[in-house]
N, C-alpha and C positions, 0 to 999 in steps of 0.2 A: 320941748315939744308939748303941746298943749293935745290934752284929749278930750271929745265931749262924749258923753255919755246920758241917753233917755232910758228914763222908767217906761214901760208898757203898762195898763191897768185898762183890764175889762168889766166892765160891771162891778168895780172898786174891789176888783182881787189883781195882785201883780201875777202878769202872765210872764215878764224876764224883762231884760232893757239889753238897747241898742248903743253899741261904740263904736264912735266912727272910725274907720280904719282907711285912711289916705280919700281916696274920694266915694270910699265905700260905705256903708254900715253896717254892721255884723252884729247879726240876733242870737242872745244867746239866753235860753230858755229857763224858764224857773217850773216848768210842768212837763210830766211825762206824755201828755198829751200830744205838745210840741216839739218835739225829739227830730222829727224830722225837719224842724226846720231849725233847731240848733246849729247855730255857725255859718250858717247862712247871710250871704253879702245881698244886700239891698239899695237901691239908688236912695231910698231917703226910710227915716223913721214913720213916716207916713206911709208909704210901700210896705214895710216892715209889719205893721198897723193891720193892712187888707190881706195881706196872705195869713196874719194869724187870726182874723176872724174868717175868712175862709174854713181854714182849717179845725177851726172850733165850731164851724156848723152844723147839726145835726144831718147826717145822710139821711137819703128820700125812701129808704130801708127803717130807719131810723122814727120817722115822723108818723102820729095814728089820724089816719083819714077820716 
């Protein structure tokens, strides 16, 4: 059984990597940031990609006007 496995890197820090798991890919996180989205099945590493910059966006609470 072969497995593939991607690094994730945002602005050249590792944010976790993806293993594919049957037709799935499964995030599995290197920051307490992304906690919720550890373990998390994705249609592709690229999917995987846009929910964790999502999630690492500042909220509009967050941001000074």
């Amino acid at each position: 059984m072969t497995s593939l496995a991607f690094a994730i890197e945002l602005q050249s820090r590792s944010v976790g990597f993806v293993v594919r798991d049957g037709k799935r890919n499964r995030f599995q996180s290197a920051l307490h940031d992304l906690s919720r989205l550890n373990g998390r099945s994705f249609r592709s590493p690229q999917d995987a990609e846009k929910a964790i910059r999502r999630r690492l966006q500042p909220k509009k609470s967050e941001t000074i006007a």
